[in-house]
N, C-alpha and C positions, 0 to 999 in steps of 0.2 A: 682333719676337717672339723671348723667347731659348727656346732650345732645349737641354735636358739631354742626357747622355749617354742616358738613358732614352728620349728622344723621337727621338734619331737613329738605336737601334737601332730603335723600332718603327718610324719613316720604311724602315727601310733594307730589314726585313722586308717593310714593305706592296709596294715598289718591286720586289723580288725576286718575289712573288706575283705582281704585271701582268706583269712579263715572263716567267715561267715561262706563265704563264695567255693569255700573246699567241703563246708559241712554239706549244705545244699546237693553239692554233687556226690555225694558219694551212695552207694546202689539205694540204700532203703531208703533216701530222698528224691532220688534222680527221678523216679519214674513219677512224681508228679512235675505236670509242666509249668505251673504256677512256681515251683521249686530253680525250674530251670532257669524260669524267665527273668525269675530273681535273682539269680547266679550272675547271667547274665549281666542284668543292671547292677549290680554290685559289683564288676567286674571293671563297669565301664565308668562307674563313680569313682573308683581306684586309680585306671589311668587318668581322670582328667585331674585326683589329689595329687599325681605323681609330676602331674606338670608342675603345677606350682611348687612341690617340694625343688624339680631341679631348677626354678629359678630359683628359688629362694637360697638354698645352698649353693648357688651359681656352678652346680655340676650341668646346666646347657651351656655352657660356653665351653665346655673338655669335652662335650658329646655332642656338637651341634646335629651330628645324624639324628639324635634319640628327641631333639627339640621338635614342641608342636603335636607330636605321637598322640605320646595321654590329652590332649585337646581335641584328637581327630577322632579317637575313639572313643572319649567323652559323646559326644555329637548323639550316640546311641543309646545316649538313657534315657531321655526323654520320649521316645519312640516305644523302648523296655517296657517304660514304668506303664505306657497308656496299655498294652499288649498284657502285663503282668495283673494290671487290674481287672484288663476284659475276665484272664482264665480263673480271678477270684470270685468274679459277681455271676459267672456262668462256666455252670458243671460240664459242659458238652464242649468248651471251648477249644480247639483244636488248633494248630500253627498251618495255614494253609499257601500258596505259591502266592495267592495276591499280598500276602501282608511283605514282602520282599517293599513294598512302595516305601514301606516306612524307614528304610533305610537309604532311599532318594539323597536326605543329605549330608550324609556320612560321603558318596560314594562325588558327588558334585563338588564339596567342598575340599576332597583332597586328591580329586582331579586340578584342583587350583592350586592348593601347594603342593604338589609335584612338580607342577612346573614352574612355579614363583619361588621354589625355595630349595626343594630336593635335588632336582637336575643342577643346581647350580652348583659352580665350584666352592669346595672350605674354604676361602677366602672371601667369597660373596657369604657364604652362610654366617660365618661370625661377623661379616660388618653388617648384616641384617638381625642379628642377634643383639648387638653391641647397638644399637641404635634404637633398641627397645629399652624402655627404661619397666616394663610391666608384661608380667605373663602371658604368653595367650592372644597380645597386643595383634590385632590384621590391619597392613597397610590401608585397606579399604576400610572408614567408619562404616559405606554403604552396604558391605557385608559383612561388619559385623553387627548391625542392627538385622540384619535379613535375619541372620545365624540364630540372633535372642529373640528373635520376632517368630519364628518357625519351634523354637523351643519352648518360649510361653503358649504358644499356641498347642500346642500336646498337652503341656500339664494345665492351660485351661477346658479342654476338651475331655482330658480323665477327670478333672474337677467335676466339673457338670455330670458327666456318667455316674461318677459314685455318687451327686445330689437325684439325681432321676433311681439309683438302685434303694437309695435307702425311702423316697416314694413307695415304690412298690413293695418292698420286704412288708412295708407297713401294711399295705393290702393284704398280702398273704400269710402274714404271721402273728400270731397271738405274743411271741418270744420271740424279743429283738435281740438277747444276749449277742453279741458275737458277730452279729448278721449284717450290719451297716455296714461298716470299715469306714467308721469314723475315724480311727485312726490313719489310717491311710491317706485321706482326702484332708485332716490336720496336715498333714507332711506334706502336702504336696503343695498346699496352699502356701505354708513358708516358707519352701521349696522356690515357690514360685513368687513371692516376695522379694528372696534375695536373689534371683536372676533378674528382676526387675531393677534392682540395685545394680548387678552387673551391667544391665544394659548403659546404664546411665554413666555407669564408670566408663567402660570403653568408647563411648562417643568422648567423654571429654578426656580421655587418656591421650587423645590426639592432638587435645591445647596444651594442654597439662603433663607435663611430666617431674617429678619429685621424688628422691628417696622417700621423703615422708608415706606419700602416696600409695607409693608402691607397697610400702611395708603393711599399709593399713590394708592391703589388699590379701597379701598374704596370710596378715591375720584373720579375716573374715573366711578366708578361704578355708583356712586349721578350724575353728571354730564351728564352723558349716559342716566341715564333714566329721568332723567329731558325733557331731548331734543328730546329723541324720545315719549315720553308722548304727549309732549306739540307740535311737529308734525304733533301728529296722529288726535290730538283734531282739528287743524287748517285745515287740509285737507279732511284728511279721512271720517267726521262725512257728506261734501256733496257731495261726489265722486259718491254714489249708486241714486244718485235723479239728478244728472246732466246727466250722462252716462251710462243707464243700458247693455252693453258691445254688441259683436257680437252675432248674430241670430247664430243657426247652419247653415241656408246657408249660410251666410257671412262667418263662418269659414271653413265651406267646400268649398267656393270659393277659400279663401288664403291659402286651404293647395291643393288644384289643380293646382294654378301654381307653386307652390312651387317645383310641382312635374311635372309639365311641361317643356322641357329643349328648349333652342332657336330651335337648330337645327331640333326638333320635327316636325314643322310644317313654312311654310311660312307666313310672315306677307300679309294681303290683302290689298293689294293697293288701291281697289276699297275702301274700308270699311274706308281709311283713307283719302281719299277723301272726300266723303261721309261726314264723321266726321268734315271735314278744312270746309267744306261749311255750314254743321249746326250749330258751332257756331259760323262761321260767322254770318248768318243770322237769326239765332232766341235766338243767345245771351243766352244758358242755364246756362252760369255761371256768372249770375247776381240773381238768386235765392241763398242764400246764404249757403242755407244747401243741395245742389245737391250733389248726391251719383252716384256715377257708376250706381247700379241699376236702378235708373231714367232714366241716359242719354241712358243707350241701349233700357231702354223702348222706349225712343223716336225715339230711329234709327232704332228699327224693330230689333234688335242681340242680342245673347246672353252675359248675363255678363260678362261670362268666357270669349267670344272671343274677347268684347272690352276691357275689361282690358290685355288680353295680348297681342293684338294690340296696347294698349298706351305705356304700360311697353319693348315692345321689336323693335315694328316700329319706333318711336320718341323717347326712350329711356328716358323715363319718371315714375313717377309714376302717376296715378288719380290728387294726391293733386298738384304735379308740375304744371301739364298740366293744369289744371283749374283756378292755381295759374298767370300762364302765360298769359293767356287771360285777366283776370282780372289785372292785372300790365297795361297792353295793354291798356286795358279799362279808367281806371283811368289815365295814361298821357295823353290820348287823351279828359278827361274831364277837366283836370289840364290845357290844353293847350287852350281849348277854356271858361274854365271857368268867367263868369263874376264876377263883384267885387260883393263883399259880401260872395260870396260861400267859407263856411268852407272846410278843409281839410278831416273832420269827414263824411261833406255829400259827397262828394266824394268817400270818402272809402266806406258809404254804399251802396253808387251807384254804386259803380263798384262790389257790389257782397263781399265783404270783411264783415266780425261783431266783428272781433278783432283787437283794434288799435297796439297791438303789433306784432302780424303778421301781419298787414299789414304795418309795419314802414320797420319792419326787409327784409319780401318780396320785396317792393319797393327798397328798399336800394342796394339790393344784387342783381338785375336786373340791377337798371341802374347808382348806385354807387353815389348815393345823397339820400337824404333826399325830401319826399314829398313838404315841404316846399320850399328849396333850386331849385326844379325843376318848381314849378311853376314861383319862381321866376326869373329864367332863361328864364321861355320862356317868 
């Protein structure tokens, strides 16, 4: 059997899935569920590269049984991926009997070819094979827009989730290192770009049919999972050992103001007083991993009422606020600094452990470069 460049990348990608999807499981990953869930979805990114490989190679027309498979169980990553992000963004997150729903159309849509394609005899299966000129192709356009309409709709609904997580981190954390899963919600969004592409292809795969076509399809397909394969390998495998996500009180704090409205309640003057003076004077945002939590310990108040005293008094969030002092901090070391002193010890001394936010923080306060300002003054 010859093989294209097309068919070695999708080989190359399915092979990188099992083995990403064998690491995961094995004992001293298994027991986290985030590890699983990931398994999981990698598993299911796998069969649906696997379909297209046996178009492409035309090994579904010698295995018509095996045709469809990797599509059907495709269906289940998008469902993974939003499940996968829940047990990232939150430490308590557990797999319980209601999440069974999210496999609804895994179980609906091959309810449908079983009977339109399975039950049938190998001579109806290959003249239903032989009559597709493209992967994946469903006699119904009407469900295969349902199919990619139920799919963008998961990874726009994880999208949004990880834009409301990285909200609140920002509430509660002085050190965002690690904590967004920017990366994550990156992938999902071009993830979700080229399934939008797909939709568009399989409605007019239906007017349209062409080798050209198909082949371009193909190649998108190798490409696609090449990239997000080799993404998931570079990120994802340290994401659960850097950040193991929000406590339930931490998320029950961020969905309290959430539900908190300005007008509710008046900001305490006193409390922000209070606040300008301690760290003034005891400097708490030069510990570099200070949380909200910490600092009300310190002031004697509840987390709820100094976070929505930072968030609605000074019109800030946590990381702003903490960020602000430390800016502060550092021009005022930058300004009396002696020779020799790096720009590095500064930043650690001012409370900072990331030189890229602290280039970009500094910058966007006072519209120079750390460098540039010392050398100014």
């Amino acid at each position: 059997m010859y093989l294209t460049l097309v068919d070695l990348l999708l080989a190359t990608s399915i092979i990188q899935s099992l083995g990403l999807a064998a690491f995961l499981l094995l004992p001293e990953t298994f027991r986290l569920i985030s590890n699983r869930l990931l398994a999981a979805s990698v598993l299911t990114f796998a069969a649906g590269l696997s379909e297209v490989f046996l178009y492409s190679t035309g090994m579904a027309l010698q295995h018509p049984n095996l045709a469809y498979l990797g599509s059907l169980v495709g269906l289940l990553q998008a469902s993974l991926l939003y499940l996968y992000a829940q047990s990232l963004m939150y430490r308590d997150f557990c797999l319980r009997p209601r999440h069974a729903v999210h496999t609804l159309l895994f179980w609906v849509v091959s309810a449908i070819f079983l009977v339109e394609y399975y039950l049938q005899p190998g001579e109806v299966k290959l003249q239903i094979l032989q009559s597709r000129d493209h992967p994946s192709v469903l006699t119904s356009p009407l469900l295969a827009a349902a199919i990619h309409l139920v799919f963008l709709g998961y990874l726009w609904a994880t999208i949004r989730a990880l834009g409301r997580f990285g909200t609140t981190v920002r509430r509660l954390f002085s050190n965002l290192e690690n904590k967004q899963l920017a990366w994550l919600r990156t992938l999902l969004i071009g993830y979700a770009f080229v399934w939008t592409l797909s939709l568009l292809y399989c409605l007019s795969a239906h007017v349209f049919k062409s080798s050209a076509s198909a082949l371009w399809v193909s190649t998108i397909g190798a490409v696609t999972g090449f990239l997000f394969i080799n993404y998931l390998i570079i990120n994802a495998l340290r994401q659960p050992v850097i950040f193991s996500g929000l406590s339930a009180e931490q998320a029950r704090l961020a969905q309290g103001e959430d539900d908190l409205s300005p007008p509710d309640r008046e900001v305490d003057g006193a409390l922000l007083r209070r606040l300008a003076n301690h760290m003034a004077e005891t400097r708490p945002y030069l510990d570099a991993n200070l949380t909200v939590e910490q600092l009300a310990r310190q002031l004697g108040v509840s987390t709820r009422e100094l976070s929505r005293t930072i968030n609605q008094g000074l019109e800030k969030n946590f990381f702003e606020f903490v960020s602000d002092h430390r800016i502060a901090e550092a021009c005022r070391q930058l300004r009396a600094a002696e020779a020799g002193t790096t720009i590095l010890q500064v930043m650690y001394d001012s409370g900072f452990n990331s030189k890229s936010v602290f280039n970009t923080a500094f910058k966007k306060a006072t519209g120079m470069t750390p460098s540039a300002y010392r050398a100014r003054s």
